[in-house]
C-alpha positions in Angstrom: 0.0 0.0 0.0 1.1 3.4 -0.8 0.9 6.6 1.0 -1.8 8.2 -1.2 -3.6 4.8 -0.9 -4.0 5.6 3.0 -4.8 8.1 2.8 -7.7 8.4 0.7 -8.9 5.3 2.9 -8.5 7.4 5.9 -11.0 10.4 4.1 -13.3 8.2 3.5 -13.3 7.1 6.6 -13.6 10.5 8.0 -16.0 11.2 5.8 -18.2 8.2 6.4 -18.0 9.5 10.3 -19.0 13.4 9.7 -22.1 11.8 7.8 -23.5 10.0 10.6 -23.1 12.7 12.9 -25.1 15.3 10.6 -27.5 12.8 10.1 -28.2 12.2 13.8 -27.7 15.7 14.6 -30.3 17.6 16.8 -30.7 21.4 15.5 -28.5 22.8 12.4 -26.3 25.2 14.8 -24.7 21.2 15.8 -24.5 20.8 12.5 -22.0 23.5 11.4 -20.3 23.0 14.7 -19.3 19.4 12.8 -18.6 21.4 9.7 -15.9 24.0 11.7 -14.7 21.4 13.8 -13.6 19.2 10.5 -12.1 21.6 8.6 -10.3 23.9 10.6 -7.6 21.9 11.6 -6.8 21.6 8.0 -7.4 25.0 6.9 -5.2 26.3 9.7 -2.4 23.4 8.6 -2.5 24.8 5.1 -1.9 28.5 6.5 0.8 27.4 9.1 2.5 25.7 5.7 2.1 28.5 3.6 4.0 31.2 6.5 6.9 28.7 6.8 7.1 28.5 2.9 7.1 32.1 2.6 9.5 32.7 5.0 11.9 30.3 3.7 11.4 31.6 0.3 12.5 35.1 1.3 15.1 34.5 3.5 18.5 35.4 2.7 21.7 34.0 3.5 
């Protein structure tokens, strides 16, 4: 198995999970709570990524 290979099976996995708990959620304010909850940690890994990058990109030596 490659890397890619896990992890596609890993998001769908994830994916599988945020479902059901939508599904059985009680009001739609729970529901975007899911939502934020999911995403962020990725949005702010992409950000934290993107500020190294840039940094090393303009830094002299």
């Amino acid at each position: 198995m490659n890397i890619f290979n896990i992890i596609t099976l890993g998001l769908q996995q994830n994916t599988e999970q945020i479902k059901e708990k939508i599904d059985s959620a009680p009001d739609g304010g729970y529901e975007i709570g899911i939502v934020i909850g999911t995403y962020l940690p990725f949005v702010l890994f992409i950000i934290i990524a993107y500020i190294i990058y840039f940094k090393a990109r303009n830094r002299k030596d």
